[in-house]
PDB file of the backbone (N, CA, C, O) and the ligand in Angstrom, with CONECT records:
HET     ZN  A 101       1
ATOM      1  N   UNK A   1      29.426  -2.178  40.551  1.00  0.00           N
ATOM      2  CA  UNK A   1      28.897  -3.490  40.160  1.00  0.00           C
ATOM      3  C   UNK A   1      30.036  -4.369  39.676  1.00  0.00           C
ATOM      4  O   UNK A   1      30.712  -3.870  38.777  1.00  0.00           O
ATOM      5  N   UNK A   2      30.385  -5.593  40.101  1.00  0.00           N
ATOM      6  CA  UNK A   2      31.075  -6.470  40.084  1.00  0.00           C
ATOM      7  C   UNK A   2      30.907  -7.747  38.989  1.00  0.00           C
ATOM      8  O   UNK A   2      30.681  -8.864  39.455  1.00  0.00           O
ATOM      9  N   UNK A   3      30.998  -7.604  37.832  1.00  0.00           N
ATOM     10  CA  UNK A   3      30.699  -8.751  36.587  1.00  0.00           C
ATOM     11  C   UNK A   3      31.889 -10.294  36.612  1.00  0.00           C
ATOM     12  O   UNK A   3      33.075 -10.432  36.316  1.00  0.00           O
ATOM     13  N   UNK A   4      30.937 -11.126  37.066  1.00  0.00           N
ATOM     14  CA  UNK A   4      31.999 -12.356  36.393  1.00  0.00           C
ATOM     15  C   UNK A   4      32.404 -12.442  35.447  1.00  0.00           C
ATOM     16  O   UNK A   4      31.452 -12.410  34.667  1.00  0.00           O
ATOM     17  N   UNK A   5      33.676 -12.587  34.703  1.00  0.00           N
ATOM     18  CA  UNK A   5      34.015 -12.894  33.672  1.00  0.00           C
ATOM     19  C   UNK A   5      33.293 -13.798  33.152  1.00  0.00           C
ATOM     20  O   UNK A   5      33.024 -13.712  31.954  1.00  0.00           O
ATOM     21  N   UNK A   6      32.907 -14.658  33.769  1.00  0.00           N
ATOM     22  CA  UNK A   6      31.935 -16.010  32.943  1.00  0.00           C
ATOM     23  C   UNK A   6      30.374 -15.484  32.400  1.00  0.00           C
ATOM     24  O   UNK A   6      29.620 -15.893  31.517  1.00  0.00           O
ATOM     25  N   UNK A   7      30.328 -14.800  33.013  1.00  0.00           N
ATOM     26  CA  UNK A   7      28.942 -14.219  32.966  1.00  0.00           C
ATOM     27  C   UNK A   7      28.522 -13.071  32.017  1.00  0.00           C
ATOM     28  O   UNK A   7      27.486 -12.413  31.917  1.00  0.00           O
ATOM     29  N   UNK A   8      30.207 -13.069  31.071  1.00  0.00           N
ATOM     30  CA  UNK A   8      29.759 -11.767  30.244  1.00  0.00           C
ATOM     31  C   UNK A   8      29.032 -12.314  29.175  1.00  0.00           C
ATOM     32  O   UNK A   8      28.601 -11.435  28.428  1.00  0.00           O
ATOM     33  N   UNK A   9      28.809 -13.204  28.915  1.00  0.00           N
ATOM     34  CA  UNK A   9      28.531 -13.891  27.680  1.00  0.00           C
ATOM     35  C   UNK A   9      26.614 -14.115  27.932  1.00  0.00           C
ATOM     36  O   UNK A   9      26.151 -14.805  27.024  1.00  0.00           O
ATOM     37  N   UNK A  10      25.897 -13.804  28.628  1.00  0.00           N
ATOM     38  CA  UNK A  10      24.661 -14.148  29.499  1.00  0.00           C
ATOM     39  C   UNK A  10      24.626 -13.339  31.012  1.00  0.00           C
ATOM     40  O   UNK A  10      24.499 -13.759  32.162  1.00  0.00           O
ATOM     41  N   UNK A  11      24.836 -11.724  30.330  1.00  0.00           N
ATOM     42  CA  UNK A  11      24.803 -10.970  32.038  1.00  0.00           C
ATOM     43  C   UNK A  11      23.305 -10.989  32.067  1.00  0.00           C
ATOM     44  O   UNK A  11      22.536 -11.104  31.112  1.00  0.00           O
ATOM     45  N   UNK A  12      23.011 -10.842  33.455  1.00  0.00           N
ATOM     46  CA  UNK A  12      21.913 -10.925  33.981  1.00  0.00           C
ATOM     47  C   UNK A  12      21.382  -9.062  34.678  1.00  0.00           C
ATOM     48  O   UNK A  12      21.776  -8.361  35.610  1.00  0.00           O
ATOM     49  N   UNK A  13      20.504  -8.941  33.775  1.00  0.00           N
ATOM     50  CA  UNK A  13      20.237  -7.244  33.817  1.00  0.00           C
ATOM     51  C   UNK A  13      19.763  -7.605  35.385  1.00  0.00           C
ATOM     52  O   UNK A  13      19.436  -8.663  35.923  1.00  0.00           O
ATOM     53  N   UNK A  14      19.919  -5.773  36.015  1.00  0.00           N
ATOM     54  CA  UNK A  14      19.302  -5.915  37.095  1.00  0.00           C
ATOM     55  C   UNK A  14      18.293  -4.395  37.036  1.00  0.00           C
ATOM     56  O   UNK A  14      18.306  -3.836  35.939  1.00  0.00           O
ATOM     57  N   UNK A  15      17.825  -4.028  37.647  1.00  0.00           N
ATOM     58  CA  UNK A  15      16.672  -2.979  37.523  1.00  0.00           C
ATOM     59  C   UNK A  15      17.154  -1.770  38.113  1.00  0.00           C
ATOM     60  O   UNK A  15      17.624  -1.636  39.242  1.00  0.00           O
ATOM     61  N   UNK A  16      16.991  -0.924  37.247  1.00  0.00           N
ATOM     62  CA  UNK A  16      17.704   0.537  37.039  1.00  0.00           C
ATOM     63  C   UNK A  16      19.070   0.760  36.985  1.00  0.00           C
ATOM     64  O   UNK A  16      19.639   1.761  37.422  1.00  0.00           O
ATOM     65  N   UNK A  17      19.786  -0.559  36.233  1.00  0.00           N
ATOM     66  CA  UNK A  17      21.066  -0.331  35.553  1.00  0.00           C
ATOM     67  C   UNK A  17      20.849   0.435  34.017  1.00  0.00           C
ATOM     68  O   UNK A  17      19.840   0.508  33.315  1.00  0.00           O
ATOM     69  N   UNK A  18      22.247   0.975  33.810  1.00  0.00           N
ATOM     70  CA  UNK A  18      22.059   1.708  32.797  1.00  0.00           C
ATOM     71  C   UNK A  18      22.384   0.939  32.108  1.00  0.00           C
ATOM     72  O   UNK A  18      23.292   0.218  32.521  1.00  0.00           O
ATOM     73  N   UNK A  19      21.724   0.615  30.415  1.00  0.00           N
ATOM     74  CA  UNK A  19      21.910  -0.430  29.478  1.00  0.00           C
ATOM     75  C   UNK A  19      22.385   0.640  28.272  1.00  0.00           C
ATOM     76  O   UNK A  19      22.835   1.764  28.496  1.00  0.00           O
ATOM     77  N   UNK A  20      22.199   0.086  27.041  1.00  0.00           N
ATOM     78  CA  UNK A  20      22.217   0.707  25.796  1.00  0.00           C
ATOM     79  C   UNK A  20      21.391  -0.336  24.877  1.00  0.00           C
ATOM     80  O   UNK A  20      21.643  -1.526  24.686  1.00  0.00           O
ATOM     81  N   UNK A  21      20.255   0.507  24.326  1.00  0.00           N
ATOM     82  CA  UNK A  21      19.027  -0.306  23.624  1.00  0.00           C
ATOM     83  C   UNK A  21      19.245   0.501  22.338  1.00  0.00           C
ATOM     84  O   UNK A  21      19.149   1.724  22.239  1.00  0.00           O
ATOM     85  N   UNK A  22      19.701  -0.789  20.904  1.00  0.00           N
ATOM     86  CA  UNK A  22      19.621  -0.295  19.770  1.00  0.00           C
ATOM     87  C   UNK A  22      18.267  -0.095  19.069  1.00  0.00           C
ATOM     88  O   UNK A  22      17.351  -0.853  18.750  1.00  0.00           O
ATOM     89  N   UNK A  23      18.462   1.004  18.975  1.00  0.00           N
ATOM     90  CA  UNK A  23      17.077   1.056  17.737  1.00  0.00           C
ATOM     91  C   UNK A  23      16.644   0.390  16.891  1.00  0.00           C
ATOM     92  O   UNK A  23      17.500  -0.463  16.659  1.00  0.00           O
ATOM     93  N   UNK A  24      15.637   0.223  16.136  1.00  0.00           N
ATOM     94  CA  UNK A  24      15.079  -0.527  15.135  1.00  0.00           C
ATOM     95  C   UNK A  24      15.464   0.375  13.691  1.00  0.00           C
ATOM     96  O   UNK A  24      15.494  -0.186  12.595  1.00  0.00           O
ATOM     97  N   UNK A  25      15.739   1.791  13.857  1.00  0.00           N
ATOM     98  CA  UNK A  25      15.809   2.891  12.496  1.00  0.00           C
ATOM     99  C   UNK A  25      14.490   2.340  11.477  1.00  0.00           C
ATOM    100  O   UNK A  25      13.586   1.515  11.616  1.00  0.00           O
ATOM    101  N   UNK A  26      14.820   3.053  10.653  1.00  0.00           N
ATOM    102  CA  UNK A  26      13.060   3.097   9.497  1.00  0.00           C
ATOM    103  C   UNK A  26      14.066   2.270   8.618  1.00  0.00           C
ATOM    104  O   UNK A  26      15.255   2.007   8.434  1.00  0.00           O
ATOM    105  N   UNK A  27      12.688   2.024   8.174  1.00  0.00           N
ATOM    106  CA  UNK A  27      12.693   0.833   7.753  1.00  0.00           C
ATOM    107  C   UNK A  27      13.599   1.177   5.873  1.00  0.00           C
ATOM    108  O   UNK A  27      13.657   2.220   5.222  1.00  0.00           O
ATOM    109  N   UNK A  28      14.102  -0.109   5.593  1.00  0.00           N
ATOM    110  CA  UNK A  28      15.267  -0.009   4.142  1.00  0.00           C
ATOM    111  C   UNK A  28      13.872   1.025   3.134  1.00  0.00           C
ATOM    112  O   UNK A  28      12.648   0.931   3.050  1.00  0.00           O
ATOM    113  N   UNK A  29      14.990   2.010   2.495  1.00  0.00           N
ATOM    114  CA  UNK A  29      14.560   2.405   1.520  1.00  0.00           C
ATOM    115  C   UNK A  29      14.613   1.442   0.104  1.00  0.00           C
ATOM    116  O   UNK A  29      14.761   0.239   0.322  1.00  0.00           O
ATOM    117  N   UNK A  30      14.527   1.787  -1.064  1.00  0.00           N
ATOM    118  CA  UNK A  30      14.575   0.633  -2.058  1.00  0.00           C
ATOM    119  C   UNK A  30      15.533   1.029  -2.599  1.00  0.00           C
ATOM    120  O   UNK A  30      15.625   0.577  -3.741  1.00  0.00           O
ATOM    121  N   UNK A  31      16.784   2.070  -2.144  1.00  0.00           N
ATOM    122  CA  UNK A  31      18.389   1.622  -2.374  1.00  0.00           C
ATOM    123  C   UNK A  31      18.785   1.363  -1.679  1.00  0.00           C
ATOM    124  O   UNK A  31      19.855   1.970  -1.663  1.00  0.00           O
ATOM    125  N   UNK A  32      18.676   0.396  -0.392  1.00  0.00           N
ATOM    126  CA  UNK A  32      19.069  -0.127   0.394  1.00  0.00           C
ATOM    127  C   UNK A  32      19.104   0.702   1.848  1.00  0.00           C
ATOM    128  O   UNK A  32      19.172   0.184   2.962  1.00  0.00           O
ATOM    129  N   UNK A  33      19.042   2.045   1.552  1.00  0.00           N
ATOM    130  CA  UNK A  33      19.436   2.995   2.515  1.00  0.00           C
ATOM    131  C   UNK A  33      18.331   3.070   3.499  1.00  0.00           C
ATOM    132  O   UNK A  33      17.263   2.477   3.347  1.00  0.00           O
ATOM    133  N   UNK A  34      18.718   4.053   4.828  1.00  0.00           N
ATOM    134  CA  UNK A  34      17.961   3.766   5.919  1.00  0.00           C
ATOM    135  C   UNK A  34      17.978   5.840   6.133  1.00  0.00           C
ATOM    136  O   UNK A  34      18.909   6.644   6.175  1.00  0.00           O
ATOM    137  N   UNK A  35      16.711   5.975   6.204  1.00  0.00           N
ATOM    138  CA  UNK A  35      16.681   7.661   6.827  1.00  0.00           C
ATOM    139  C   UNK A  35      17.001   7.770   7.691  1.00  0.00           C
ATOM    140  O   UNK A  35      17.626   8.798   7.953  1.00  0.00           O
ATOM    141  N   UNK A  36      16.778   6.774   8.694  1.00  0.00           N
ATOM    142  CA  UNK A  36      17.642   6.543  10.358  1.00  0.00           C
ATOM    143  C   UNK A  36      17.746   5.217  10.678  1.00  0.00           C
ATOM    144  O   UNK A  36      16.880   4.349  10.777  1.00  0.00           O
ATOM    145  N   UNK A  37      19.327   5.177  10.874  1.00  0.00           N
ATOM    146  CA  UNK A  37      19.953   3.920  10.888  1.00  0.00           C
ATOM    147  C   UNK A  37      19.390   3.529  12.174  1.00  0.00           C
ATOM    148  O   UNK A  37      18.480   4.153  12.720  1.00  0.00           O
ATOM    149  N   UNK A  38      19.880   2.610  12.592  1.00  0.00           N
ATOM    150  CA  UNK A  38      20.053   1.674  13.728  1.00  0.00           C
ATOM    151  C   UNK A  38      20.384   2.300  14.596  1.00  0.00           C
ATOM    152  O   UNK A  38      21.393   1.882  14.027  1.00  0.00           O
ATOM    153  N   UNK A  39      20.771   3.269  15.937  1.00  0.00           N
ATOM    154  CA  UNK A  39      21.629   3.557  17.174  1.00  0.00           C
ATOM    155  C   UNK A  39      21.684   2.692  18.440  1.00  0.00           C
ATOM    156  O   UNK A  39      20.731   2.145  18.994  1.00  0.00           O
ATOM    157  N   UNK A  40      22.753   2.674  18.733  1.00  0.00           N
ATOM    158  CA  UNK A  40      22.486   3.250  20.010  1.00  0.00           C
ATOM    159  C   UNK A  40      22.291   4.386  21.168  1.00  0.00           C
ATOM    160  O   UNK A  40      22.900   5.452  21.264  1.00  0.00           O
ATOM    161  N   UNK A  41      21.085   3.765  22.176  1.00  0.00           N
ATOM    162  CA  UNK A  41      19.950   4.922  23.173  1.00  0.00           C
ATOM    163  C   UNK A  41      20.639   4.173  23.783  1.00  0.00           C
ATOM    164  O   UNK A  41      21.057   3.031  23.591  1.00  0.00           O
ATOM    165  N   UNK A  42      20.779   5.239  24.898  1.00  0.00           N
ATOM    166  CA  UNK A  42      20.905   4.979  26.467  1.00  0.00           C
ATOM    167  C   UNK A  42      19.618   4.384  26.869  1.00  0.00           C
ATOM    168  O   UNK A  42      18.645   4.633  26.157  1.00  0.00           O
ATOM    169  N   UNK A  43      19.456   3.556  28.016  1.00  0.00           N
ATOM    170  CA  UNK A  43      18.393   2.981  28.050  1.00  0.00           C
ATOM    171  C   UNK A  43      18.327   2.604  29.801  1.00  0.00           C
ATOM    172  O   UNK A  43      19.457   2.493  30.275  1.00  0.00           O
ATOM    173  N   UNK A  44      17.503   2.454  30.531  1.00  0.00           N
ATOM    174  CA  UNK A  44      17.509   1.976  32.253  1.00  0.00           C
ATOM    175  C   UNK A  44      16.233   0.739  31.965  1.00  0.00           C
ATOM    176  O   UNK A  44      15.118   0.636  31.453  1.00  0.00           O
ATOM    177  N   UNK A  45      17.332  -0.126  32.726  1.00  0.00           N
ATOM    178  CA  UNK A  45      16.427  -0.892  32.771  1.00  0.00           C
ATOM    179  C   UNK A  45      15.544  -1.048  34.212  1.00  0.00           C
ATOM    180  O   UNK A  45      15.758  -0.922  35.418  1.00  0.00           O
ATOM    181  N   UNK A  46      14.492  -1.377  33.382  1.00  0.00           N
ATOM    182  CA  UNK A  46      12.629  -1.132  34.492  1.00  0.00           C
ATOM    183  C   UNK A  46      12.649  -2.623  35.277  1.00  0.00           C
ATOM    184  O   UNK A  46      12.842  -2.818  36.477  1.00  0.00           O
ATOM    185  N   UNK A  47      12.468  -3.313  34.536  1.00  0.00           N
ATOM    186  CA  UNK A  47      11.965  -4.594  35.037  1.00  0.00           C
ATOM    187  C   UNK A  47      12.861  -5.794  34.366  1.00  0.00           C
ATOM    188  O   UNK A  47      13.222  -5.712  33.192  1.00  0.00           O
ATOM    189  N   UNK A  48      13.204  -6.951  35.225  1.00  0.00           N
ATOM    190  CA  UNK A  48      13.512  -8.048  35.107  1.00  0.00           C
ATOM    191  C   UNK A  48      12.551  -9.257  35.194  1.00  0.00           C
ATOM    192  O   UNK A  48      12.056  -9.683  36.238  1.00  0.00           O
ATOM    193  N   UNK A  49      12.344  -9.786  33.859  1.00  0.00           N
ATOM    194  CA  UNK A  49      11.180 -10.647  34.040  1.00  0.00           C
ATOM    195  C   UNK A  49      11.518 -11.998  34.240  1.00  0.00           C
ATOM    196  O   UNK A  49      12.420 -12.691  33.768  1.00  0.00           O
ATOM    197  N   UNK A  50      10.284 -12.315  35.324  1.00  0.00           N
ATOM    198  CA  UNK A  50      10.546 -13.774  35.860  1.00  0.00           C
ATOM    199  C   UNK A  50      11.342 -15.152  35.279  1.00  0.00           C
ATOM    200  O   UNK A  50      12.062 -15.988  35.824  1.00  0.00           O
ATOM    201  N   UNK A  51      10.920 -14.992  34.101  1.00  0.00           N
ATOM    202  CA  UNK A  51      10.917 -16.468  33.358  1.00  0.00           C
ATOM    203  C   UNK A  51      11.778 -15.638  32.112  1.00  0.00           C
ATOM    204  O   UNK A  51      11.427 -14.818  31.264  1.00  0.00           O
ATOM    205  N   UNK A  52      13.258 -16.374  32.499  1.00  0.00           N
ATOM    206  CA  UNK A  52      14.193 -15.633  31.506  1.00  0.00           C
ATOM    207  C   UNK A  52      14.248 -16.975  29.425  1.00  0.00           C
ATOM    208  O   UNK A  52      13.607 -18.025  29.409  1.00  0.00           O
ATOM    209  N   UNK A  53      14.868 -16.634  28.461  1.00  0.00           N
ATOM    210  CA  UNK A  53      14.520 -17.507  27.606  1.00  0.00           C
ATOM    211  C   UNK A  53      15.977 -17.514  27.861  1.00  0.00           C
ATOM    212  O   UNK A  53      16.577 -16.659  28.512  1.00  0.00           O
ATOM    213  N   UNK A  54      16.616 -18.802  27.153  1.00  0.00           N
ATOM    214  CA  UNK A  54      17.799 -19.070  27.256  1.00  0.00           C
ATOM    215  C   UNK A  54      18.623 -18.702  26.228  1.00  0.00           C
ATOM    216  O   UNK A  54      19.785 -19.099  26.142  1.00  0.00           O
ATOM    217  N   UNK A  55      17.977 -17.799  25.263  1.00  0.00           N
ATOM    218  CA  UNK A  55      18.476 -17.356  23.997  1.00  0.00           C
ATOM    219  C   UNK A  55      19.119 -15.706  24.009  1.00  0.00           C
ATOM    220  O   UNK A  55      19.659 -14.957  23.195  1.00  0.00           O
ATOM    221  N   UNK A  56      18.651 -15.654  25.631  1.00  0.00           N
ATOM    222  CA  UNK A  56      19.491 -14.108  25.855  1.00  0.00           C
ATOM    223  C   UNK A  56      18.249 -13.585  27.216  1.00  0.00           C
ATOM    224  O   UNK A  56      17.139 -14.087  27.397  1.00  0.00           O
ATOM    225  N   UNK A  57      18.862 -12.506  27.973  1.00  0.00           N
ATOM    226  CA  UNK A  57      18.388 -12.093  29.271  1.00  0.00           C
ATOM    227  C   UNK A  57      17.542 -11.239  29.054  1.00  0.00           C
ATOM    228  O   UNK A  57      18.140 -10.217  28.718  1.00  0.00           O
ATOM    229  N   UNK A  58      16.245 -11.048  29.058  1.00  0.00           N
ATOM    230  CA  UNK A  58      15.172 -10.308  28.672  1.00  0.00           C
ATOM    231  C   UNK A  58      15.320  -9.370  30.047  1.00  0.00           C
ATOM    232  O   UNK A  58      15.736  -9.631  31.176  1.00  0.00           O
ATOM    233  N   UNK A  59      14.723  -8.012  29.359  1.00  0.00           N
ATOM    234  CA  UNK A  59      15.006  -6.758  30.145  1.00  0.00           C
ATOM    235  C   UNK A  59      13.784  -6.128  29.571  1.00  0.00           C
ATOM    236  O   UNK A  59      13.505  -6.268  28.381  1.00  0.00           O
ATOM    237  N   UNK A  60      12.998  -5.391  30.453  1.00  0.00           N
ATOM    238  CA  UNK A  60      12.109  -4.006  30.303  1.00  0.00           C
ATOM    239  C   UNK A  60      12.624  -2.582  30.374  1.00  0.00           C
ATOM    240  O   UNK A  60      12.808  -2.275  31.552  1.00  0.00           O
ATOM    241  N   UNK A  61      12.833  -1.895  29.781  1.00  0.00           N
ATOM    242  CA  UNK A  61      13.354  -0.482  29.716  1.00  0.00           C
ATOM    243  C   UNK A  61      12.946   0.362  29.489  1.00  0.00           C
ATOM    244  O   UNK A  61      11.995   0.248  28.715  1.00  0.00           O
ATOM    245  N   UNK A  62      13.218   1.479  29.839  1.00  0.00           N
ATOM    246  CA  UNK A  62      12.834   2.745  29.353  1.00  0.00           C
ATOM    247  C   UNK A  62      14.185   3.090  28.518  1.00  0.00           C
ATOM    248  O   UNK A  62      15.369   2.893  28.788  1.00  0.00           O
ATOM    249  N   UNK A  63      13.641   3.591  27.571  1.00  0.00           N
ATOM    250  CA  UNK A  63      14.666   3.942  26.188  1.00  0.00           C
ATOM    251  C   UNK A  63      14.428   5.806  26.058  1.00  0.00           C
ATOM    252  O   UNK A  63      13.470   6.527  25.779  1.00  0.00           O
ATOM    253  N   UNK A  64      15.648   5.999  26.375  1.00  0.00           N
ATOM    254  CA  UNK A  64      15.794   7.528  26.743  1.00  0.00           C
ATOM    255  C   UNK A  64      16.550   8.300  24.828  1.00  0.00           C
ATOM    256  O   UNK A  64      17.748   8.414  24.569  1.00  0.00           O
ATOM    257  N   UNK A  65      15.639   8.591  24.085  1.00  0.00           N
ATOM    258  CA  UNK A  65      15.889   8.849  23.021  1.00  0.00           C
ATOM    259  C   UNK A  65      16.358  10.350  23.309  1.00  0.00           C
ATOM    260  O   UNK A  65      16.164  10.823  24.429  1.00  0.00           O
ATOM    261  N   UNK A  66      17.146  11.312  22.025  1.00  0.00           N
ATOM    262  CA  UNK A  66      17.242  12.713  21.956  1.00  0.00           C
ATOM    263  C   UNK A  66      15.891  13.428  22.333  1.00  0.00           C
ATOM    264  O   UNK A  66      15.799  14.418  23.059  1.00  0.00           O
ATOM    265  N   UNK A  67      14.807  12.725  21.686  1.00  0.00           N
ATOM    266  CA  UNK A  67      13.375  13.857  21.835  1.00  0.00           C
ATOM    267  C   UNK A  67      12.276  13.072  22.324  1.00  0.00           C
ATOM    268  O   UNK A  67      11.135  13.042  21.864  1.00  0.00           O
ATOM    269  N   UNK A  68      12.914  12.201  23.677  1.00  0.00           N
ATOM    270  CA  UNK A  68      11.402  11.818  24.263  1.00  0.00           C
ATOM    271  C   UNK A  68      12.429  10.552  24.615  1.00  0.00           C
ATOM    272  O   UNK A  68      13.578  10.286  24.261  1.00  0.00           O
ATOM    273  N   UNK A  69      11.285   9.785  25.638  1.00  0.00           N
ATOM    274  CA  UNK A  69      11.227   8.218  26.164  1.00  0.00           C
ATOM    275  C   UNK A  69      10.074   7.651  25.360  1.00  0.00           C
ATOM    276  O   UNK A  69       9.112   8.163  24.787  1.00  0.00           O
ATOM    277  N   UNK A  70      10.581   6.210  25.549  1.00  0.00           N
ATOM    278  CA  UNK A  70       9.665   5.443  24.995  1.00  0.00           C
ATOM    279  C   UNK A  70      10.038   4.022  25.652  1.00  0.00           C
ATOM    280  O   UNK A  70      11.242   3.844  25.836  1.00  0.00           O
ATOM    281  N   UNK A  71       9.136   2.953  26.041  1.00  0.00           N
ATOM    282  CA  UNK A  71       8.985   1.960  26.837  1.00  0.00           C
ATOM    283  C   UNK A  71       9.004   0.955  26.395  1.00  0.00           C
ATOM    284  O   UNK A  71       7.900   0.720  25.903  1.00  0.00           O
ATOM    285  N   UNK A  72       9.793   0.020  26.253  1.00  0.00           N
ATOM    286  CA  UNK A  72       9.440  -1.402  26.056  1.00  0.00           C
ATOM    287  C   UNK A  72       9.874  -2.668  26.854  1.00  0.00           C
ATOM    288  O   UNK A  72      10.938  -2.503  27.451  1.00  0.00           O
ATOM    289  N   UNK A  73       9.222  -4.056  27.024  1.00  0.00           N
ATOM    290  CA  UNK A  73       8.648  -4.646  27.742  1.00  0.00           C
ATOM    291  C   UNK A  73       9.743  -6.083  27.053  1.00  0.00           C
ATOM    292  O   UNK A  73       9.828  -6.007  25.827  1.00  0.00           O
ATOM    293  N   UNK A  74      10.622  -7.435  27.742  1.00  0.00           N
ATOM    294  CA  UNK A  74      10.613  -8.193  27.287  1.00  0.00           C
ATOM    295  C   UNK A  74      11.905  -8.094  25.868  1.00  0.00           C
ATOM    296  O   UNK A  74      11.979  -8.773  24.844  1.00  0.00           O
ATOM    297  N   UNK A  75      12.706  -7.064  26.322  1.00  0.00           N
ATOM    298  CA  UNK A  75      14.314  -6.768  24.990  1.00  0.00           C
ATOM    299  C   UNK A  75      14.788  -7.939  25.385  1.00  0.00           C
ATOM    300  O   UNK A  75      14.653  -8.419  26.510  1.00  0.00           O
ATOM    301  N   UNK A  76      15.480  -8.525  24.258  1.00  0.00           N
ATOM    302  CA  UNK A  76      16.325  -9.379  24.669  1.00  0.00           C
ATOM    303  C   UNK A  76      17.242  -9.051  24.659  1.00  0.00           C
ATOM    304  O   UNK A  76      17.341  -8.075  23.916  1.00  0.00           O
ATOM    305  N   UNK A  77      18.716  -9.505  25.416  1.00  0.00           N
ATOM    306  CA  UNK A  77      20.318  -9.340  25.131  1.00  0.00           C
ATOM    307  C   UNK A  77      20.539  -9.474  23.672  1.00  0.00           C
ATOM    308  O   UNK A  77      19.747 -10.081  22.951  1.00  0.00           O
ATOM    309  N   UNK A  78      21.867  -8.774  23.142  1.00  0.00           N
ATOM    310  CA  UNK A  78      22.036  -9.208  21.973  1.00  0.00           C
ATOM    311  C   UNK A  78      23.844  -9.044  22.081  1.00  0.00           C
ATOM    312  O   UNK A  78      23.609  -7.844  22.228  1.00  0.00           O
ATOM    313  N   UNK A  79      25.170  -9.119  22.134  1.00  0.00           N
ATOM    314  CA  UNK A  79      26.104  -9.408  22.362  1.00  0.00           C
ATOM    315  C   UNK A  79      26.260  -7.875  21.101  1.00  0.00           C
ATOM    316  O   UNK A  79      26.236  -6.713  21.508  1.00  0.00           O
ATOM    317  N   UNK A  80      26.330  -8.051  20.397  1.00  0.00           N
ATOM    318  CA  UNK A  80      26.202  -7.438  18.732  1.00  0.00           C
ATOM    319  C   UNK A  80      24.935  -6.123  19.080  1.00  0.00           C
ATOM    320  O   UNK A  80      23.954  -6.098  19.822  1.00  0.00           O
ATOM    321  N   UNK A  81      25.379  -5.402  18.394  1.00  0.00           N
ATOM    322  CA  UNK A  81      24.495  -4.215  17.504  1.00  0.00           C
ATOM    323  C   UNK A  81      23.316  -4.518  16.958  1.00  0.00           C
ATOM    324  O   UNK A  81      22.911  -3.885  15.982  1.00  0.00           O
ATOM    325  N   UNK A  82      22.345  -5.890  17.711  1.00  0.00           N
ATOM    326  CA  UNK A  82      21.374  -5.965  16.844  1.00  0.00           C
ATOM    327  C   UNK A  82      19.970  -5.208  17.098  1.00  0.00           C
ATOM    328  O   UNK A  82      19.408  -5.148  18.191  1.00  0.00           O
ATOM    329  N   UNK A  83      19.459  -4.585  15.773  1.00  0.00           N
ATOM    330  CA  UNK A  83      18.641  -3.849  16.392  1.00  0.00           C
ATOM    331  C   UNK A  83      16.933  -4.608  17.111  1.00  0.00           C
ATOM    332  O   UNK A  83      16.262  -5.579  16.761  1.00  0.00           O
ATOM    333  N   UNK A  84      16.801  -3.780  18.001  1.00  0.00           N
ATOM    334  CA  UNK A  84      15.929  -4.293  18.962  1.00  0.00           C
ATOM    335  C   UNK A  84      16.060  -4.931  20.252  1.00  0.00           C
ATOM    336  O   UNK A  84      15.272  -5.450  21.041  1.00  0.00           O
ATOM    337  N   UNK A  85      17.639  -4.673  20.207  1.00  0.00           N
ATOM    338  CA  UNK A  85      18.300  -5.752  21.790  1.00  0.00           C
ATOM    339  C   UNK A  85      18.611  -4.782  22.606  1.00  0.00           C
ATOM    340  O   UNK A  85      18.247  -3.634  22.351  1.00  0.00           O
ATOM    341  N   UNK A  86      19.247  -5.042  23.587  1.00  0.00           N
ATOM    342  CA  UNK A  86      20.242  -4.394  24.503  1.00  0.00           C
ATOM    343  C   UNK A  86      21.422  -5.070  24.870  1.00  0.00           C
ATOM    344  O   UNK A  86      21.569  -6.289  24.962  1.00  0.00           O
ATOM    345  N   UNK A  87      22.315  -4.117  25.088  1.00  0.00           N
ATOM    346  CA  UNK A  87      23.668  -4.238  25.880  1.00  0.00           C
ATOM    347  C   UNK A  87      24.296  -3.348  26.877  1.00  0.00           C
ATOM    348  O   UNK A  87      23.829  -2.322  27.370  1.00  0.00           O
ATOM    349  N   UNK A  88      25.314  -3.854  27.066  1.00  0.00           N
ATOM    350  CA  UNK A  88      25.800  -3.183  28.016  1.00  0.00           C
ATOM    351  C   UNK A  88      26.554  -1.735  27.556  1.00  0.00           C
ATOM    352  O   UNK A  88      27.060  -1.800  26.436  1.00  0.00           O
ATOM    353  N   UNK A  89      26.694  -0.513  28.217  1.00  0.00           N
ATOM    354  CA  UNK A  89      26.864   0.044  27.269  1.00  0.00           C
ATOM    355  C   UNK A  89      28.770  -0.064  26.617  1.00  0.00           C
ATOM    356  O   UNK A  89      29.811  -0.391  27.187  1.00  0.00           O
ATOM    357  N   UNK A  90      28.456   0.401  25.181  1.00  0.00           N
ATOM    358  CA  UNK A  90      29.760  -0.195  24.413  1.00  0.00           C
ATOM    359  C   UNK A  90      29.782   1.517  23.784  1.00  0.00           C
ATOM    360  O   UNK A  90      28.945   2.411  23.651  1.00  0.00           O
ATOM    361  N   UNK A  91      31.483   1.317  23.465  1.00  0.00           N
ATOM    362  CA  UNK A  91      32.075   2.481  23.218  1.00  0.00           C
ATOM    363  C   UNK A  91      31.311   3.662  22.297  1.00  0.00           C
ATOM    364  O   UNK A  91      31.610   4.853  22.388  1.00  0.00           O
ATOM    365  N   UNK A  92      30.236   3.117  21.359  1.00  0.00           N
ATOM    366  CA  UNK A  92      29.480   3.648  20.439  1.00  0.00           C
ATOM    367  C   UNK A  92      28.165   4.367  21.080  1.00  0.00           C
ATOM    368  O   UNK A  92      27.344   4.919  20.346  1.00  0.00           O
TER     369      UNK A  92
HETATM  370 ZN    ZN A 101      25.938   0.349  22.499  1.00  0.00          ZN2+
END
């Protein structure tokens, strides 16, 4: 697969590329701490939906965790580690 340089900033997922979808982890304890942080999952993306938002490239995936899959519909890009996005996958 061949990426424009211009295009890293707003890549455009395509269906059954391999992504990396950060987790959401549980939610803050009340010292701030997390029982499970944030990761990154390997993730394939399912579907490319029609009507993209201009705030990042929405992707459907299957999110390939240690102990199971799990599906979600409509991720947005996130450049950053944010949880609930995807990227491309990064060294982590
Ligand atoms: Zn990553």
């Amino acid at each position: 697969m061949t990426m424009n340089p211009s295009d890293v900033r707003s890549p455009t997922p395509s269906v059954g590329a391999s992504v990396h979808y950060v987790s959401e982890g549980s939610p803050l304890l009340p010292d701030g701490s997390q029982r499970y942080p944030s990761v990154c999952r390997a993730a394939i993306v399912t579907e490319v939906p029609q009507i993209q938002v201009p705030e990042g490239n929405l992707a459907s995936l299957c999110v390939v965790n240690p102990t199971g899959l799990f599906f979600r519909a409509d991720v947005a890009y996130a450049e950053e580690t944010t949880p609930g996005t995807w990227h491309y996958p990064c060294a982590g």
